[in-house]
Structures are given as structure tokens and as C-alpha cells.
N, C-alpha and C positions, 0 to 999 in steps of 0.2 A: 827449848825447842817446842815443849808441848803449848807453852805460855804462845807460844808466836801462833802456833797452828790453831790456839781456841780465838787469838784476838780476831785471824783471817777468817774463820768462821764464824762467827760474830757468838761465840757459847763463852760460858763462865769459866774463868780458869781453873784447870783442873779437870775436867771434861776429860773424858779416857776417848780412847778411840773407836772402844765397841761401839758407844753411845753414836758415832756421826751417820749412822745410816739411816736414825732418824730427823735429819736433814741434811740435803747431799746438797749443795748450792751450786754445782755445775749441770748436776741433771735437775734441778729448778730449772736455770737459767736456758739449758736446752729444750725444755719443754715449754717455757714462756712465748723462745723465738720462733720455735719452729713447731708450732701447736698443729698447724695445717698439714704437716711432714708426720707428725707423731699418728692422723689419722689415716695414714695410707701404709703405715707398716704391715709386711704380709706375717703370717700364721707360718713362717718359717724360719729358721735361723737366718741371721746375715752373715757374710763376711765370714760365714767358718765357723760361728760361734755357736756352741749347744746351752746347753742349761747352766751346764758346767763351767761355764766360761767366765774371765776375771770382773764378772759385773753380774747384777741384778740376785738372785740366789745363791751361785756357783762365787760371788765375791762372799756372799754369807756365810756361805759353807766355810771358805778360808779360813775369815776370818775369825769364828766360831770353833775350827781346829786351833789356830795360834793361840785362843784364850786359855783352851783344856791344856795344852803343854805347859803355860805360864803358871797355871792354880800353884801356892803354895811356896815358890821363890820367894826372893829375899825383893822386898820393896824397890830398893833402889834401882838392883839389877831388873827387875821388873818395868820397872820405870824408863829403864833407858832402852830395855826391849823394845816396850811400847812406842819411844822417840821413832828409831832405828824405822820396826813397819811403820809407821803415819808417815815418815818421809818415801817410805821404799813405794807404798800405799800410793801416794800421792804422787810421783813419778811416775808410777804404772798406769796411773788414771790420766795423767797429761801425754802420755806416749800414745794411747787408744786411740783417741779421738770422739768426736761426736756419733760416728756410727753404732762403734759397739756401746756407747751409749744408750742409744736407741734400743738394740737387741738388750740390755740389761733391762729397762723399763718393762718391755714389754712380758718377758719372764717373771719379774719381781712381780708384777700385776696379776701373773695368773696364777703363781704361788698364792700370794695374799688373800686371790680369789676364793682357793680348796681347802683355805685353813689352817695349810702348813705349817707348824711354827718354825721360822729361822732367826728365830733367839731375837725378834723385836728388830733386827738390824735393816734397814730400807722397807719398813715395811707402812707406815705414814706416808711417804713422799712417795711411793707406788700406786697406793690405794688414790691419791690426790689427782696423780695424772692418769691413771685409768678413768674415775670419773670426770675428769677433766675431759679427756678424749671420747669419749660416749658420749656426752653431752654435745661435744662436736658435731661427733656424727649424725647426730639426732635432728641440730640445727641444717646441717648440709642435707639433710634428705628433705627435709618441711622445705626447703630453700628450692630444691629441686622436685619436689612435687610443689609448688606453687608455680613454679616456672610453666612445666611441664603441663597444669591443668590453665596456666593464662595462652600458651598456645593455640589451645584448644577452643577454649571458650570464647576469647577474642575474636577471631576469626567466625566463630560462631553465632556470636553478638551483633558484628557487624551482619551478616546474611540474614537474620531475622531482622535489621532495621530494614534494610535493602527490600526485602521481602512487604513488609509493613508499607513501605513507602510506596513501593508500585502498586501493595493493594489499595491505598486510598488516596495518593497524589494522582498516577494517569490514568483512574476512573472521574476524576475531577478537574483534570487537563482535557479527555476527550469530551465530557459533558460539557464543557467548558466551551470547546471547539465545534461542536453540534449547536449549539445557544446560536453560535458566530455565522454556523451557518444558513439558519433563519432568518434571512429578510427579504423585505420589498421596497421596494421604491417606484416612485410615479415618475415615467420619461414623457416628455411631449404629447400628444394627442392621442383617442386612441384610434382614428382614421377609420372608424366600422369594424367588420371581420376581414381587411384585408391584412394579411399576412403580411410581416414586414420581414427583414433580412434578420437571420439569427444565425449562429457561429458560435464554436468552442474552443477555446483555445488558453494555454498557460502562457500567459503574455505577462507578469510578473515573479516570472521565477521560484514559486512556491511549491512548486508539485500539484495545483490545483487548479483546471481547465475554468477559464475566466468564461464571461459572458462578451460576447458584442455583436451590437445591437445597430437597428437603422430606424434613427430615429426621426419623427418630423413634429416641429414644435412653430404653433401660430404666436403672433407678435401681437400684445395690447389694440387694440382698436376697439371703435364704441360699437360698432355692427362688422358683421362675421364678413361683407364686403371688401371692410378696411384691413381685413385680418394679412398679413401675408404670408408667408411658410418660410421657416427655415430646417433645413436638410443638416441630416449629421450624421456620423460612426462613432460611437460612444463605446467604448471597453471599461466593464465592469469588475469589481475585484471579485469573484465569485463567496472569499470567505468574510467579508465585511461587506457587501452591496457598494460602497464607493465609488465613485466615476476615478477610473484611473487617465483616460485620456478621450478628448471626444474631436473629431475632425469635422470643419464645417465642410460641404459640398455644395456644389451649383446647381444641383439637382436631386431626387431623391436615389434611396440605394435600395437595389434590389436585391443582391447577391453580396456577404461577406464570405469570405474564404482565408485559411490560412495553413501553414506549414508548409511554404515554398522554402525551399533550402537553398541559400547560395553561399559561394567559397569566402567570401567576404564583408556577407554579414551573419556575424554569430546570433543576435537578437534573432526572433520567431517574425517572417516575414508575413503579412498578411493583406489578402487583395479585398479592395473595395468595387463596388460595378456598381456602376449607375446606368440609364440607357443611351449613354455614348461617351463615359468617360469609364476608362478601367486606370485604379490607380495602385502600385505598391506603397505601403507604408511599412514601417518601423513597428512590428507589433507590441513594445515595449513603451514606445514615445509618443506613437503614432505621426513620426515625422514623415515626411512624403520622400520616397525613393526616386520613385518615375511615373509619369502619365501618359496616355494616350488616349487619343480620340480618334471614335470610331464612329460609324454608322450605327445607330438601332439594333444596341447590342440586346440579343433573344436568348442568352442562355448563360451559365455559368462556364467556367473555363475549364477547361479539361488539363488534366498533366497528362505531356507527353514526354519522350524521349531525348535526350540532349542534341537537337538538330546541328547547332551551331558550334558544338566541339569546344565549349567555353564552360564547361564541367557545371551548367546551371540548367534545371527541366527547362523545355520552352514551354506553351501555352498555345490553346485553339482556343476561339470561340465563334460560335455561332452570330452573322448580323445579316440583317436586312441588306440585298442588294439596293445601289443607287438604278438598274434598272425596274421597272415594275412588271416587267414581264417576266422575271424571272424570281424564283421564289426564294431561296436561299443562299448564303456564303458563309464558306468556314476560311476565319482570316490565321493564319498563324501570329503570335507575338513572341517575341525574346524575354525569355525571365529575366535575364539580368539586365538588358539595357530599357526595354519594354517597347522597342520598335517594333514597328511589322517588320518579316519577315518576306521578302516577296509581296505581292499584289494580292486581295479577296479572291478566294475562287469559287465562280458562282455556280450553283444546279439549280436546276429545272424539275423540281420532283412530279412524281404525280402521284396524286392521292390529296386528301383536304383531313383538316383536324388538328389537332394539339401537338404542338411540337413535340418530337423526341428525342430525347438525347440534346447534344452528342454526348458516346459514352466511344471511350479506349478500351480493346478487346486486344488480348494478345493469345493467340494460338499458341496450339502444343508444339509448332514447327517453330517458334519466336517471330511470326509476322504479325504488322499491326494492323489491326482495321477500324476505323472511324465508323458507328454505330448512330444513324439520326435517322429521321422522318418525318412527315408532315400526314398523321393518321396511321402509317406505318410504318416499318423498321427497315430498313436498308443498310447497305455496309458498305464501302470503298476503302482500299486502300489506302496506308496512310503513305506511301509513297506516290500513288498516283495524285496525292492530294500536295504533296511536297514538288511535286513537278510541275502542277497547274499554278503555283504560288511563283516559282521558282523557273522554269522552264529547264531545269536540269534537276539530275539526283547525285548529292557524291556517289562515285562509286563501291568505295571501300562500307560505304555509311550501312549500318543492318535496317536501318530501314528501306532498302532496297527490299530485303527477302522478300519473297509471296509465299502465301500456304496454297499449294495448287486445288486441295481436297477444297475448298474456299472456290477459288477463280472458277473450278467447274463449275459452280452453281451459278453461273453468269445467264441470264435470260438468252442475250444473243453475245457475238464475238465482239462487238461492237460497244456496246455496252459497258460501264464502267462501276454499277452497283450491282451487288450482291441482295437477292431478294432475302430479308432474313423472314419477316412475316408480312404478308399483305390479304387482308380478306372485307366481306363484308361491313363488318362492322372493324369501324375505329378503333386504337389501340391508345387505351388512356393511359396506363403505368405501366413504363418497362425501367426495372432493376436488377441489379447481379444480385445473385442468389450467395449469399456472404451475408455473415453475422457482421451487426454494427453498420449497417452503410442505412442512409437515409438518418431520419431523427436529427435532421442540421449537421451532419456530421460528411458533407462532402469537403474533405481536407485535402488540400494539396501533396501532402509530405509523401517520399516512395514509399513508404513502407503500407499504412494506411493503401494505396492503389494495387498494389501489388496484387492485394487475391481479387481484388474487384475487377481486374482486369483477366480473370483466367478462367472465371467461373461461368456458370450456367445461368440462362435469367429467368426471372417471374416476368410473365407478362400477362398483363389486366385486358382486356379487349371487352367493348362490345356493353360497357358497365357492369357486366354479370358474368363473364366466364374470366379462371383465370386457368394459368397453364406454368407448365414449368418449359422451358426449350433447353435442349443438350447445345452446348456448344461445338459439341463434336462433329456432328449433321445435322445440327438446325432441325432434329426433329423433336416434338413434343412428348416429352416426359409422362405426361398423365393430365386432364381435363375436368377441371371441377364447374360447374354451373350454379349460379346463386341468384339473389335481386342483386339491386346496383349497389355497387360497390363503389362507396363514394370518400376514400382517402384509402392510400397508397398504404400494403400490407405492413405489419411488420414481423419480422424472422427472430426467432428465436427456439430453443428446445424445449417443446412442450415433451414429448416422452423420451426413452433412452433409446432409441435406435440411430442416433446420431447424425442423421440429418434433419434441419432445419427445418421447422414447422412454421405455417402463415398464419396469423392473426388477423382477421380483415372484419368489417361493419359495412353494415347496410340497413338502410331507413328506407319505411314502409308505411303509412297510413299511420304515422305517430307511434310505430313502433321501430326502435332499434334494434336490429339481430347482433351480437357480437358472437363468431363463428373464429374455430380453431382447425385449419385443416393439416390433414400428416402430408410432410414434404417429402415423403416416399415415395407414396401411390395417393393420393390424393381422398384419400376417406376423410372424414367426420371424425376429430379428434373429442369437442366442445362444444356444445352451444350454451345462449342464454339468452332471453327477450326483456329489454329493459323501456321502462318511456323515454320518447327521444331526446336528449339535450336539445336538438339543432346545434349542433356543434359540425365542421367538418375540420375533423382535424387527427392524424393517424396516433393510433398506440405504439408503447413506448416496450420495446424487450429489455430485459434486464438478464444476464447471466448471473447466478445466485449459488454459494458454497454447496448446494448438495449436486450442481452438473446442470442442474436444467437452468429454465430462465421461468423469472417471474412478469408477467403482461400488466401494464400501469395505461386505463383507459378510461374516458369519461362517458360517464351515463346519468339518467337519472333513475331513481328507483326501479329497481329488477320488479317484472311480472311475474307471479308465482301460478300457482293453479287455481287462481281466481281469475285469469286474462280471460277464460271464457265469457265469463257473465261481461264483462267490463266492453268487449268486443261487441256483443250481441245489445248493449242497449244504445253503444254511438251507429249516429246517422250513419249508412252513407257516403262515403265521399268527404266525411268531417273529419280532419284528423285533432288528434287531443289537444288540449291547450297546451302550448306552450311552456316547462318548469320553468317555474324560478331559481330552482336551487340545482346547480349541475355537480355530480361527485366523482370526487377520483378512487377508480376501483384497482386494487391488486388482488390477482389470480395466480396461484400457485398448483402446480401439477399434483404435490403431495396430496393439497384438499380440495377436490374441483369441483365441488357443493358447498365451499364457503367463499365467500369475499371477503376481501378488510378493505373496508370506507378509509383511507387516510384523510381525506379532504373536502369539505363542501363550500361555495362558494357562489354567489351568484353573479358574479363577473363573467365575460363569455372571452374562454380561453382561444388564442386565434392561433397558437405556436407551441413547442416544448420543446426539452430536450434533456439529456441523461446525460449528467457529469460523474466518473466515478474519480474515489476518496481510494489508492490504491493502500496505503498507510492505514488508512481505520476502517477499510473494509468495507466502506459504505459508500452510497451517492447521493447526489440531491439531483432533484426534479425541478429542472426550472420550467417556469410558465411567464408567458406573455400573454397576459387578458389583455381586455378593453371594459374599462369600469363606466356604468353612467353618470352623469352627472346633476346634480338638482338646476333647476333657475332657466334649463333649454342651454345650459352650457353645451359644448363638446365632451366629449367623453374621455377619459385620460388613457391611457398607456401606463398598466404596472407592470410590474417585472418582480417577478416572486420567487425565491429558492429555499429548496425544503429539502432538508435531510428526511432520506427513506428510511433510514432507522429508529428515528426518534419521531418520525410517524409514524410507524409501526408500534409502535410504546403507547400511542394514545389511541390508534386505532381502535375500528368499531368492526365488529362479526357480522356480517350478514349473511343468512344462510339462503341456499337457493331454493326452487319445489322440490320438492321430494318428503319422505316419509315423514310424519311428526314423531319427535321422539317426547319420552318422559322430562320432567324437570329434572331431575336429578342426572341423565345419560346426557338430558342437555348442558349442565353445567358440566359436566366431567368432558366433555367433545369442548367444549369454549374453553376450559382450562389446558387441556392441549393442544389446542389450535394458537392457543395465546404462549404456550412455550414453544413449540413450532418459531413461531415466525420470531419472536425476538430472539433468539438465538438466531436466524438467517442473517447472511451475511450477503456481501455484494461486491462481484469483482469485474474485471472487466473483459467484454465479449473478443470469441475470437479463438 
């Protein structure tokens, strides 16, 4: 028996059985399998079993007793003792199972630990799987703190690439995209200082209001004779200069417009006028919608209200009657089909001068009134105007309403105009008192009309006085007096009281005033005296991240507190020669004894306009010069677009009169005027 049990355990024969606890081949084999299981045993008995139990110490003990009873017996009987337990041993050990295995280990381990002696029995193959098992454990926490630190750090890793990447890929995207927004190009001729048609609008889909343009381009010939003209509408890509679409015409264009909305075409519609052709196109294709022909069309189109119940704005405009006796007609047109509407319906005005209007007024009661003149302002109903077209009103239609606080101020009963302003002198600009209107930006679309139709208006009269008028009673707000005022104000927030302040110019004996007045009560916000461009052509407001607005105007060199002498040695009746070099100036309310030069140029600017960038915070400044030409050519037509932020970056300081400071207070005032403004930003008015 013992021969068998030492061959099963692979020892020499003869191997007594005190000796097998220094190798047990079951709790081997247990600890090999289930190495993962040995380190989650807890610090407390299993299954019932203490110290004492028939394994780990408590089998020691046992067995350690049975040897002390056997000392001294007779070999053989000894011997067969010995058989008798190893078998009983070894039955008892297969009846347990693996559990109290486990709990045996784990006891043997911490006896062997404190140094117990239990007489050498399991006490090697204890020590083996204790270190075996810490060793484990050791690797399972290094295993779970790397985990637990790639969690972290990963995550971590990535956010500082991310971080990295925005700080130096979309400061190299948007410099990028500022580059793009620098160009010019030469269109057609450039016709003198006459004003050609200009418009803004997102006609390709990019979020960035394109340019279009009315252009006129002469044909090869050997003498200016043979020369003939060809007419066109040209759409610009405002971020690459690109011709995206150009429309030939039979005549030239006076008026672009766009942002008609109709049910059925998604594309941005936009109107063409020429002086008796108005046409829709495809702002996108520039394919032609509809045409009509009209008589000696005198004005831009007006949006009005959905006459025709076909969920599309109609259209007025002003044309010369086929009588000459009578001086004006306002024709209706169909936005969507572009027929008239009814017959012209003519008046009779009285009064001489510059057209006005027509402009859409909508009272606080929702009645509408047609706003035109000939030297002054008058108002008519837009239903009595829908009657005179039509000889009927629908009923149900709101254009029927009347504001009666309005019809009182009827001269007589008879009578069909509303006097809005009529005096001595002439009335050269009337506009609604609304940020953003004028600057090429008379657009179709409702939203744009909406406050222009509800507000208060500036009116220019007389070249030198201007005025604010309430809409409520047509009575005048406040009165300022100036020299002549020779381009149409622009609105914008020079201080924080939250209405709209006027920027206007006027030229004088070779000097330019450029004047800031408060659209409160009419005071003296600004002045400054620069030499004249000879430029007519109005400034440009800009709203700007800190709430106000910054003023983009051209002039040439500002007069300091040297103008006296300079005044007192010209003639007479002389005014100064003429610059060469005309600059574009931005005014800020924060510094209003510096200017920043962005631009100079000796090309004579005839147009502008303000695109804003609502994405990057910026705008560009387009311009339409007229450049000369060498040899007695004609003169070209550019067309130039400038990011204001990255003219601001190269800009130049110029300080107005007033006190000389040191070098030093003056570099530290240039150093923060220069972080000032690059930091401004630019969004859009309104």
C-alpha cells in the first residue's frame, strides 16, 4: 500500500507519510487552476472551517498527534498503522473537496508566516502559494492602475491635441480666409463719378453676402465713335472676386435689388431696373423669371403687401406718365407673375425738385401709406392707390384700413395727399430712421422692411438743415443747421443712449467738415476738418462688439491747429487743389481724437458698401472706384473688397488737434489704441 501511494505521488519508496505535506499534489494542482480564485479568498473561514479544521495547520496538528502515539511500537505494526491513515488520509482529502482546500492554504500560509513550527508538514507548498498569490495580486493592481491611469490620460491626451489644433489650424483657416477676402478686379469702364447700381446679397449659398453690380463695358473700335456699349448685371463671389453669373441687358441698370421671396422659388430672387425694363432673375443663375416693360421707370421698387392673395410681396414703382402734363405714376407690379396690376395711376404734384421716395410707411393702427414727392414729402393711401390702379378694393383685404389720426391732416376733403413736409426750401434726403438702411442695402425681403416701415425719418432739406420727423404727428423731433450737406447721413451709435446718431459731411472752400450729430436732441456729438477728397459719396456705419458703431469715411488729410495759417495765406474765392491721394478713415467712440487710416488710394471711389462676415466676426468694405487710364484711354471700373479686420492689423494712427503729448505717453496711447482696435470685432446692425 505504501509502495503504491509513494509511486501516486511521484516520492521514493518508502516515504512515510508525515513527510507528504511537504508536497501535497492536489493543493498544487488547485492552486495552478484556480490561481485567479486563490486571490479573492476572504480573511475568514469558509464553509465552517477554523484553524482546526482537517486541512492546512489543524491537518498538521493531526497529524503530528498520530506520530506522538505511534513513537516506540513494533515496526511492522507501525507500518501498517501508517498504511491504514494514508488511506483513511486520503479519503478524507477526496471527500472535502476543493473548497476546504482553499481554507487549508490559506491557514497553512499564515502559520508559516508567524513561524509556527508544525513539525515541517505543508509547510514548502504553503509558503509557494502564498508567494504565488501576492505576486498575483501585486500584478492585478499594476494591471488596474494602468487601466485606470489610460482612462484618464487618454481622454486627456486627446483634449490637449484638440486644444492645440484649434490653437494653430483655425487661426490659419481664418487668416487664411481673410487672404481670400482681398481682392479686386477691373469690370467695364469706369463712366466718371457716375454711380452705378450696387446690391448685396448671398447668391451662392455660403453665408457671405456676394456683390452685384451694373456694369457697362465699350467694344474694340479704332476711335471712341466706333466704341459701342454693352450693358450687364454681373454677381460677384464676394470671398474669391469671381464672376459668378453676369446678365446681358438692352440697356443700362440703374437699380439692383434683391430678397423677393416667393412660394416657389427656393433660390434668392433678385430684381434688375433698367429705365423701362424691370426684370426678375434667379439670384443664383441669374436665369430670367419675368420681364416687364414699362414707361421711364424713376425709382426703385418698393415691397409692399400681398395684393393678390397669391402668398408673393407685390411691387410699386414709381414711372413717368405718357401724359406730360402730369407729373408722376405709381404703377403696381405682381411679384410673382410681374404683370401690372391694374392701370398707372397718375398725380399731379406740386412742388419742383428731386424725386422722393416712394417709401412704405405702416402706422401704429396697421394702415399703409405711400410716402413720394417732387421737392417734397407727401403721403396717400395705399388703398386709395389700389383703387385708382384697380377701381375697386377687396373688401376683406387690410389694405383697406385708414389711420384717421393720418386722413385729418388732409389739406382739404377733397384732397387725396397727406402733407408730410412741404417748405421753402427743397427736400433732398428723406430716410427711415433705422440702423442699416441706405449703404446699397435697399433689399426686398420682409424682414429687412419691416422696421423701415414703422420708424421715424431723417429729413435733409434746404442742403443744410436736417431734422428728425415723428411719425406719430409728423411733427419734428429737433433741428440742426449746417453748410451743405452733400451725401445722404449715415445712422449709427455714436454714444450709449440708444438712439441712433447721424454722421453727415459737407464741403466748403476746399474744406471737408465731417460732423457727428446726437439723434436725441440734436447737439454736436463730433467734429473734424479734413482737405476735401471731391468725393460725393456717403459714410459707412458699422455696429462693433463693444454696442456702438464704428464710421468708415473718406477724406484726405485731417487739418490740425495749423488750418489757421493755411486759410489765411489762400486767395479768396481759391479753393485748395485738388489731393491726389484720397483715405479711408475709421472712427471709434472709445477714441475720438484718433483715427485709423486703413486705406489710401488714388482712384476716385463712386460707391460702397458693408458686407458683414457673421461667422468670423468681421466685414469687408467694398468699393467701386473709377481708376484713370494712361494713352487718353477711358478709365476702368474696379471693384475692391477688404476685410476690416485685417485692415485694422495694418492700419495707421492718426491723431486729431489737440494737446501734444510726450514720446513716451505717446507710444503708450498708440500701444493701446493698437490693442483697442484689433481686438474689435464687427457684427451686424439692428
Amino acid at each position: 500500500m505504501a509502495a503504491a501511494l509513494s509511486r501516486a505521488l511521484k516520492l521514493p519508496a518508502g516515504k512515510k507519510g508525515s513527510d507528504l505535506g511537504e508536497y501535497d499534489p492536489l493543493t498544487q494542482a488547485d492552486s495552478d487552476d484556480e490561481s485567479e480564485e486563490d486571490d479573492l479568498v476572504l480573511n475568514y473561514p469558509r464553509n465552517g472551517l477554523g484553524r482546526d479544521g482537517c486541512l492546512g495547520s489543524g491537518s498538521s496538528k493531526l497529524r503530528g498527534g498520530r506520530s506522538g502515539r505511534h513513537v516506540g511500537a513494533p515496526a511492522e505494526v507501525q507500518g501498517e498503522e501508517d498504511e491504514e491513515e494514508e488511506d483513511e488520509w486520503t479519503d478524507q482529502l477526496s471527500r472535502k473537496g476543493r473548497d476546504n482546500l482553499k481554507g487549508s492554504q490559506y491557514w497553512s500560509h499564515r502559520d508559516s508566516g508567524t513561524g509556527e513550527d508544525r513539525e515541517g508538514t505543508g509547510t514548502s507548498g504553503s509558503a509557494g502559494l502564498g508567494a504565488h498569490s501576492a505576486e498575483a495580486e501585486q500584478k492585478r493592481k499594476r494591471v488596474k492602475n494602468a487601466i485606470r491611469s489610460a482612462f484618464f490620460l487618454v481622454p486627456l491626451a486627446c483634449a490637449t491635441l484638440i486644444a492645440l489644433l484649434c490653437a494653430f489650424l483655425l487661426p490659419c483657416q481664418k487668416a487664411e480666409l481673410e487672404k481670400k477676402l482681398q481682392w479686386e478686379i477691373a469690370l467695364g469702364d469706369g463712366g466718371g463719378i457716375t454711380r452705378p447700381a450696387l446690391a448685396l446679397w448671398d447668391v451662392d449659398g455660403d453665408s457671405v453676402e456676394d456683390v452685384l453690380l451694373g456694369v457697362t463695358e465699350g467694344t474694340n473700335g479704332t476711335h471712341a465713335t466706333q466704341r459701342s456699349k454693352i450693358y450687364s448685371a454681373v454677381a460677384i463671389c464676394a470671398v474669391s472676386g469671381r464672376v459668378l453669373w453676369r446678365k446681358v441687358m438692352n440697356e443700362s441698370v440703374t437699380y439692383i435689388q434683391c430678397g423677393l421671396q416667393r412660394s416657389t422659388q427656393l433660390s434668392p430672387v433678385c430684381l434688375i431696373i433698367g429705365k423701362s425694363i424691370l426684370m426678375a432673375v434667379n439670384g443664383t443663375t441669374g436665369k430670367k423669371l419675368w420681364l416687364v416693360v414699362l414707361r421711364n421707370i424713376e425709382s426703385r421698387a418698393v415691397l409692399l403687401p400681398d395684393i393678390q392673395d397669391d402668398s408673393v410681396p407685390d411691387l410699386l414703382v414709381a414711372t413717368l406718365p405718357a401724359d406730360e402734363t402730369l407729373d408722376l405714376c405709381l404703377t403696381l407690379i405682381s411679384g410673382l407673375t410681374g404683370k401690372r396690376i391694374g392701370h398707372p395711376v397718375p398725380f399731379n404734384l406740386t412742388g419742383q425738385g428731386k424725386l422722393i421716395g416712394p417709401l412704405l410707411h405702416e402706422t401704429q393702427l396697421g394702415a399703409y401709406y405711400i410716402l413720394f414727392g417732387l421737392g417734397n414729402v407727401q403721403a396717400i393711401s395705399l388703398q386709395d392707390v389700389l383703387f385708382g390702379a384697380l377701381g375697386k378694393v377687396p373688401k376683406t383685404h387690410p389694405v383697406r384700413r385708414k389711420d384717421m389720426s393720418w386722413e385729418n391732416l388732409k389739406k382739404t376733403n377733397g384732397s387725396s395727399f397727406i402733407r408730410i413736409y412741404r417748405g421753402l426750401e427743397p427736400v433732398e434726403f428723406l430716410l427711415p430712421f433705422v440702423a442699416g438702411f441706405g449703404n446699397n442695402r435697399n433689399s426686398l425681403d420682409t424682414v429687412s422692411n419691416l422696421n423701415s416701415t414703422r420708424s421715424d425719418w431723417v429729413l435733409v432739406y434746404g442742403t443744410s438743415t436736417l431734422s428728425v420727423l415723428r411719425h406719430q404727428d409728423l411733427h419734428k423731433e429737433w433741428t440742426f443747421s449746417s453748410a451743405h450737406i452733400h451725401s445722404q447721413p449715415a445712422l449709427g451709435n455714436f454714444n450709449n443712449d440708444g438712439v441712433l446718431d447721424l454722421f453727415v459731411q459737407h464741403s466748403a472752400n476746399g474744406i471737408m467738415t465731417a460732423l457727428i450729430i446726437n439723434g436725441a436732441n440734436g447737439t454736436l456729438l463730433w467734429k473734424a476738418e479734413f482737405v476735401c477728397p471731391r468725393l460725393v459719396l456717403e459714410a459707412s456705419a458699422i455696429s462693433t462688439s463693444t454696442g456702438q458703431s464704428a464710421f468708415l469715411f473718406w477724406a484726405s488729410d485731417p487739418i490740425k491747429t495749423q488750418r489757421n495759417v493755411a486759410r489765411a495765406t489762400m486767395a479768396p474765392g481759391v479753393a485748395a487743389a485738388e489731393p491726389l491721394i484720397r483715405k479711408l478713415f475709421l472712427i471709434h467712440p472709445a477714441y475720438p481724437t484718433v483715427l485709423l487710416q486703413l486705406s489710401s488710394t488714388t482712384d476716385t471711389a463712386v460707391t460702397s458698401a458693408v458686407s458683414y462676415l457673421e461667422h468670423l466676426k468681421d466685414a469687408t468694405y467694398i468699393t467701386v472706384s473709377s481708376r484713370p487710364m494712361a494713352d487718353s484711354e477711358p478709365s476702368t471700373r474696379i471693384v475692391e473688397s477688404m476685410s476690416l479686420r485685417a485692415a485694422i492689423k495694418r492700419g495707421q494712427i492718426v491723431q486729431l488737434g489737440g494737446r501734444e503729448k510726450t514720446e513716451a505717453a505717446g507710444k503708450l496711447a498708440a500701444l493701446e489704441v493698437n490693442n483697442f482696435f484689433r481686438r474689435l470685432s464687427f457684427k451686424r446692425q439692428g
